[in-house]
C-alpha positions as CSV (number, residue, x, y, z in Angstrom):
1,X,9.4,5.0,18.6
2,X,5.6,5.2,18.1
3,X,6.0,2.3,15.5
4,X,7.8,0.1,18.1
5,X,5.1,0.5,20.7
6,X,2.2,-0.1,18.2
7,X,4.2,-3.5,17.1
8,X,4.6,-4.8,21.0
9,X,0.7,-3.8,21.7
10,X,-0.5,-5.8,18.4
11,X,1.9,-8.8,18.8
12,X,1.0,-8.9,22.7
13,X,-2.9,-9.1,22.1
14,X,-2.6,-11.3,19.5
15,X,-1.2,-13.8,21.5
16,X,-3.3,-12.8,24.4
17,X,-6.6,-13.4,22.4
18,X,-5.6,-16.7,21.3
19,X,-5.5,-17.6,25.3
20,X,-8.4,-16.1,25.8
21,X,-9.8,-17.8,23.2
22,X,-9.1,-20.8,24.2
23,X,-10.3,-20.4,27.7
24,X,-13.8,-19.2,26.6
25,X,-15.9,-22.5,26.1
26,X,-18.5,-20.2,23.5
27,X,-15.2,-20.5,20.9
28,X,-12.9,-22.4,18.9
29,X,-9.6,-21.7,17.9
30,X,-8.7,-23.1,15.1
31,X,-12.0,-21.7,13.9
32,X,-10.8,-18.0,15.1
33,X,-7.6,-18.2,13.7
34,X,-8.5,-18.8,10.0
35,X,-11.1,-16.7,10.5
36,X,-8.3,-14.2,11.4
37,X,-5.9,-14.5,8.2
38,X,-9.3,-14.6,6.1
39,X,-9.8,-10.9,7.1
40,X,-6.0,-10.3,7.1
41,X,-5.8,-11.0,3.3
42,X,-9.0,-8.5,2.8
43,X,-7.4,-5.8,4.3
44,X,-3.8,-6.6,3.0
45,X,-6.0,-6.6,-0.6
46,X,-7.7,-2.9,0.3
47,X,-3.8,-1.9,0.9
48,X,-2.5,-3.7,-2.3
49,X,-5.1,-1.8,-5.0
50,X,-3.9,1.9,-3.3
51,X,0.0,0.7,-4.0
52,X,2.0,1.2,-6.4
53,X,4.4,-1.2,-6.5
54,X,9.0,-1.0,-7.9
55,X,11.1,-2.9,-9.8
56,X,11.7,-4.8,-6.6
57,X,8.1,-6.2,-6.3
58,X,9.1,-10.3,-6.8
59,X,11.3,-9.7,-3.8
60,X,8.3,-8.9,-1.6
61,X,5.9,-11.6,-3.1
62,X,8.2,-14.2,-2.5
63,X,9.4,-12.9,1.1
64,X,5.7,-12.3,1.8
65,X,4.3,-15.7,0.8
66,X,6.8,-16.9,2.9
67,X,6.0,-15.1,5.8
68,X,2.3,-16.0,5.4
69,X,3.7,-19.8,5.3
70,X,5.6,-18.9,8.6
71,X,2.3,-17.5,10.1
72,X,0.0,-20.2,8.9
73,X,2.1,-23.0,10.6
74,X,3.3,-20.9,13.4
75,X,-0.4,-20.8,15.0
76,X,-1.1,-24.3,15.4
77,X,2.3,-24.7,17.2
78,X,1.4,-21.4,19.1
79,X,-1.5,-23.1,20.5
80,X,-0.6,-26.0,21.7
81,X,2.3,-24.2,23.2
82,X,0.0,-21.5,25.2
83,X,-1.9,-24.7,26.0
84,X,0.8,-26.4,27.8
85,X,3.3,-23.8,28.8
86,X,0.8,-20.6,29.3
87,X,0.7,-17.2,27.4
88,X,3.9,-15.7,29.3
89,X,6.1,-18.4,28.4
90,X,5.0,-18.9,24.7
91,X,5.4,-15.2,24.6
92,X,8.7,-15.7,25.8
93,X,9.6,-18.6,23.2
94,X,8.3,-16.4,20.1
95,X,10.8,-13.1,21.7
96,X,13.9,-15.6,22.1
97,X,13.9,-15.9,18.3
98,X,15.2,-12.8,17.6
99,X,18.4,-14.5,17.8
100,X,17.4,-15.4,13.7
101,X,17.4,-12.0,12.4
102,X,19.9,-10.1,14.6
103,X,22.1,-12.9,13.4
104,X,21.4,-12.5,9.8
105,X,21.5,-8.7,10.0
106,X,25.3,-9.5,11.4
107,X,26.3,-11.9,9.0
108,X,24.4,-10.7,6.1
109,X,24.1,-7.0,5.8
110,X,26.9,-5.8,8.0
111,X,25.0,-4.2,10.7
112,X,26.9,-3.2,13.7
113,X,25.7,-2.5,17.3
114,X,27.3,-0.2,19.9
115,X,28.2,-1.0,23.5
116,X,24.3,0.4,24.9
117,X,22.6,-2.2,22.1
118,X,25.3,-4.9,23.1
119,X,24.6,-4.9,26.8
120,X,21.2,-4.1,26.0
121,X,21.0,-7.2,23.9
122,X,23.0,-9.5,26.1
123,X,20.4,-8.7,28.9
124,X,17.8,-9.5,27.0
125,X,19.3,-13.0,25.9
126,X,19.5,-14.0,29.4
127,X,15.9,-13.1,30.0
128,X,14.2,-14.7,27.5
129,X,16.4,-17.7,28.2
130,X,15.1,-17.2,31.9
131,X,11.4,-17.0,31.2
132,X,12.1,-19.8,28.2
133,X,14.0,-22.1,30.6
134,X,11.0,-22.2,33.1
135,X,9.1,-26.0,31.9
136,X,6.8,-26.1,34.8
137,X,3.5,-25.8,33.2
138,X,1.8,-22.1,34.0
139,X,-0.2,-22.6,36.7
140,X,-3.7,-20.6,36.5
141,X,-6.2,-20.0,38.7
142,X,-9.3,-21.6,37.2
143,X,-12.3,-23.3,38.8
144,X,-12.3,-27.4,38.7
145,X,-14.9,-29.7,38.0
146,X,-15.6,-33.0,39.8
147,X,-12.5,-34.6,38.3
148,X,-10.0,-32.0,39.5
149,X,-9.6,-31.0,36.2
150,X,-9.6,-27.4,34.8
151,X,-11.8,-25.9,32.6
152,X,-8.7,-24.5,30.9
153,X,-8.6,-28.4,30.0
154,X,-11.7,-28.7,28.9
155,X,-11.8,-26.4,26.4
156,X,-11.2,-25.9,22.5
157,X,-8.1,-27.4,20.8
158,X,-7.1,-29.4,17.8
159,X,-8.9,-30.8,15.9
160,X,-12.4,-31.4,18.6
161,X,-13.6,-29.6,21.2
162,X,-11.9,-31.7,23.7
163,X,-8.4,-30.4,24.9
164,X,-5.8,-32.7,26.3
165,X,-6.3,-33.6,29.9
166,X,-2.8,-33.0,30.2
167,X,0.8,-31.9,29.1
168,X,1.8,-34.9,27.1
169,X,5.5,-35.8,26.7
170,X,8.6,-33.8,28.0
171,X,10.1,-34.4,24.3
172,X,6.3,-33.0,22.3
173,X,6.5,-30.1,24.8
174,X,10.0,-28.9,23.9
175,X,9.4,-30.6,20.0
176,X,6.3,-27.7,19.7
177,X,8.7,-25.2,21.6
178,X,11.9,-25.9,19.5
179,X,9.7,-25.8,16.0
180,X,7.5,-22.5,17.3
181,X,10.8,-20.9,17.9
182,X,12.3,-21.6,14.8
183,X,8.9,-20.6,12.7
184,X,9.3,-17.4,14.7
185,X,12.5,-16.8,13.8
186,X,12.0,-17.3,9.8
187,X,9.1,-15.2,10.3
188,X,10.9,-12.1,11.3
189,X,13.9,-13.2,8.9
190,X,11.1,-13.1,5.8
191,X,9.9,-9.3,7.2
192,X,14.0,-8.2,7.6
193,X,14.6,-9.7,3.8
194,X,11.7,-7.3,2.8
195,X,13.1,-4.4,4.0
196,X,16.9,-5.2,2.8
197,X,15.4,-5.8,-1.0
198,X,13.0,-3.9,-1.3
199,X,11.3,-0.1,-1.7
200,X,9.5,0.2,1.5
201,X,7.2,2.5,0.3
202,X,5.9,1.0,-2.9
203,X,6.1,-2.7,-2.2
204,X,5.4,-3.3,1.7
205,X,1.4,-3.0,0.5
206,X,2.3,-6.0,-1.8
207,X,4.6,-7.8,0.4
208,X,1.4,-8.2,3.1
209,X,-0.8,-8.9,0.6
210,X,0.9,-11.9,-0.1
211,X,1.6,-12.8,3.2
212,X,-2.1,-12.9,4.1
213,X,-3.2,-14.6,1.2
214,X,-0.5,-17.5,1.3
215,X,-2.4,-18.0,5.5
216,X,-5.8,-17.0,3.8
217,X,-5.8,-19.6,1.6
218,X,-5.3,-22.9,3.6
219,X,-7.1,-21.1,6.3
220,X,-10.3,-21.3,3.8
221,X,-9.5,-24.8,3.2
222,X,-9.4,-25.3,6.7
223,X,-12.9,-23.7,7.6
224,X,-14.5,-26.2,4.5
225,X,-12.8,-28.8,5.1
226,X,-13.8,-28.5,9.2
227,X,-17.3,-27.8,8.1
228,X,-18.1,-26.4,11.5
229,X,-21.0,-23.7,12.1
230,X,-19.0,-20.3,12.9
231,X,-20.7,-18.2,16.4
232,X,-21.2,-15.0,16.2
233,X,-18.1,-15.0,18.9
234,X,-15.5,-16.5,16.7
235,X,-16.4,-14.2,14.1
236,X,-15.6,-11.3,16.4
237,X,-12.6,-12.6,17.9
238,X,-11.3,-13.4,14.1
239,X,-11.8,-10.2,13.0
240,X,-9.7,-8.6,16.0
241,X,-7.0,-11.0,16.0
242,X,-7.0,-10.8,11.7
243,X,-6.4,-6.8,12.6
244,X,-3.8,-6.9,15.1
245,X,-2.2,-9.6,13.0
246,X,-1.7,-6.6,9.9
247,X,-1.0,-4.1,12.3
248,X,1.5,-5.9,14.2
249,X,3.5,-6.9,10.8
250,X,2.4,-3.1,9.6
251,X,4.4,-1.2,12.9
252,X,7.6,-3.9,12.4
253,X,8.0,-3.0,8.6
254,X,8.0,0.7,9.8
255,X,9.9,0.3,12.5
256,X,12.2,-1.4,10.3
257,X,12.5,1.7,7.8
258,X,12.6,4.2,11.0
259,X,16.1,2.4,12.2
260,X,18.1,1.8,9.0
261,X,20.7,-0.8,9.7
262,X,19.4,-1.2,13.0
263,X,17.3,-4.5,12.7
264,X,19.2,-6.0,16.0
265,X,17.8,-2.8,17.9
266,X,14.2,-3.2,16.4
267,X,13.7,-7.0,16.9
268,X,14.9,-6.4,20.5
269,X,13.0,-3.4,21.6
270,X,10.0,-5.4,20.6
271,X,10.6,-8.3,21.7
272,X,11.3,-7.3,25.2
273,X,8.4,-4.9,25.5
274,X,6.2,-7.5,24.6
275,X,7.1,-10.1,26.6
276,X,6.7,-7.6,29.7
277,X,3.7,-6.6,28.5
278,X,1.9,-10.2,27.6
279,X,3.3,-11.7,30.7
280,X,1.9,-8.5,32.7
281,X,-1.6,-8.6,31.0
282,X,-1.8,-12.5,31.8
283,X,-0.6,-12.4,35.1
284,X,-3.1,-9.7,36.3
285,X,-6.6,-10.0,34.1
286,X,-5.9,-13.9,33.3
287,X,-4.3,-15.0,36.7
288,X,-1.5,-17.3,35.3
289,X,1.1,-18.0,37.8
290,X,4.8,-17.5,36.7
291,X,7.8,-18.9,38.9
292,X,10.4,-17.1,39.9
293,X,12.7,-17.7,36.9
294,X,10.0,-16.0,34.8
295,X,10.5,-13.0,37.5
296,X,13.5,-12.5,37.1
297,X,13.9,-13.1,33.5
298,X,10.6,-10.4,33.3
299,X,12.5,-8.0,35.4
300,X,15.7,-8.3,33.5
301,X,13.8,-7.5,30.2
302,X,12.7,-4.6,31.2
303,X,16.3,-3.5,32.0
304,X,16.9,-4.6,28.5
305,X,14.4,-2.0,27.4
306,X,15.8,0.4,29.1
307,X,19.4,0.0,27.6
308,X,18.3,0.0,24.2
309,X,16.4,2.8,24.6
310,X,19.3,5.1,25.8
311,X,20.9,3.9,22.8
312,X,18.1,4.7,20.4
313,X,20.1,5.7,16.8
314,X,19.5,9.6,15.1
């Protein structure tokens, strides 16, 4: 279980930082996040020389590059949707797409679930979709300027300084939301294809590696092409959010290899327990508002967890 809980701290600070990122006006984001698969690829690169990779290694290097495509994308669609929905409910969006590799674990490998992991996973459908279903832009408790508008709105975004002054249209909103979700999805479909075709302990070195350098590369394209001075802030916040970003695909992989034929159990557990604990964090340190759909749908998760933990596999 120590994996699991490592994977929901990682993934729940990772889009935490990104929101505190873009609150903090001393920051850019787009700068921070290619700053942050930079330093994933260096460390995925440490990893990589130690390895000694199977027969099976093509399987990660594709699967990995494609992850590091999902990742690379993902994060411009993950900030516009923290932007206009709020931390809890993006979090919420990126735990709903577990519906993409529980699926595929059905379908595709024959995995089976037993009555605790179908309630358990039944619950948690219903509160994601709860949390998800909740459009009413994340109210949070900033100061306003002579305009009424928030700072929140005033600071760093694509591709300038200047944020949008509001939500934009109901069809962009769930256009980013629809898209994120399905990028999340692939993302954890790439990681579950890894695991399927591959030796876990030879080739999960290589299979980050390329992940990271398939987001490290455009990311360096993006930081030239941007040509914009990098603070001494950004470089701190890309470094932490490059580390949680291995860590977090690290703990899934063994998590993965802890419960064999178990991905729906996995994907759940973690999805759940981070969505209670990103909606938690911003709720009490960042002061976002959530409605009472995104209550109940919270409360409900954590019922979730507590089914699928009874069920936990020998």
């Amino acid at each position: 279980m120590q994996s699991l809980i490592w994977n929901i701290f990682f993934s729940s600070f990772f889009i935490l930082c990104i929101k505190w990122t873009q609150k903090n006006e001393r920051t850019d984001v787009v700068t921070v996040g290619a700053i942050n698969y930079i330093v994933a690829a260096i460390w995925g690169f440490r990893a990589y020389r130690e390895s000694s990779p199977s027969d099976q290694v093509l399987y990660a290097i594709w699967s990995g590059s494609a992850l590091g495509t999902c990742y690379f994308v993902a994060f411009f669609f993950l900030i516009y949707a923290v932007h206009w929905v709020g931390a809890s409910n993006s979090a919420a969006v990126s735990r709903l797409s577990l519906v993409i590799p529980v699926a595929a674990g059905i379908l595709l490998w024959g995995e089976h679930l037993n009555g605790y992991q179908s309630m358990g996973i039944v619950v948690a459908f219903v509160s994601l979709f709860l949390v998800g279903h909740s459009s009413r832009r994340t109210q949070t408790s900033e100061p306003k300027n002579d305009q009424g508008k928030s700072q929140n709105e005033m600071t760093t975004l694509l591709p300038t300084k200047n944020a949008p002054n509001d939500q934009g249209p109901w069809w962009l909103i769930w256009f980013v939301l629809l898209t994120f979700f399905v990028i999340c999805g692939c993302s954890r479909l790439t990681q579950q294809a890894c695991n399927q075709m591959c030796d876990s302990a030879k080739d999960y070195p290589t299979f980050l590696f390329a992940a990271f350098v398939a987001a490290g590369i455009p990311s360096l394209c993006v930081l030239i092409f941007r040509r914009n001075p990098i603070s001494r802030w950004e470089l701190v916040a890309g470094v932490l959010l490059g580390l949680s970003n291995i860590f977090q695909s690290h703990y899934i992989l063994q998590s993965l290899d802890a419960f064999p034929g178990n991905s729906a159990f996995v994907f759940t557990v973690t999805s759940t327990g981070g969505l209670v604990l990103t909606t938690g964090v911003a709720v009490l340190l960042m002061k976002e508002r959530i409605n009472w759909q995104s209550g109940i749908g919270i409360a409900l998760a954590s019922a979730s967890i507590f089914l699928l933990r009874m069920s936990t596999p020998n």
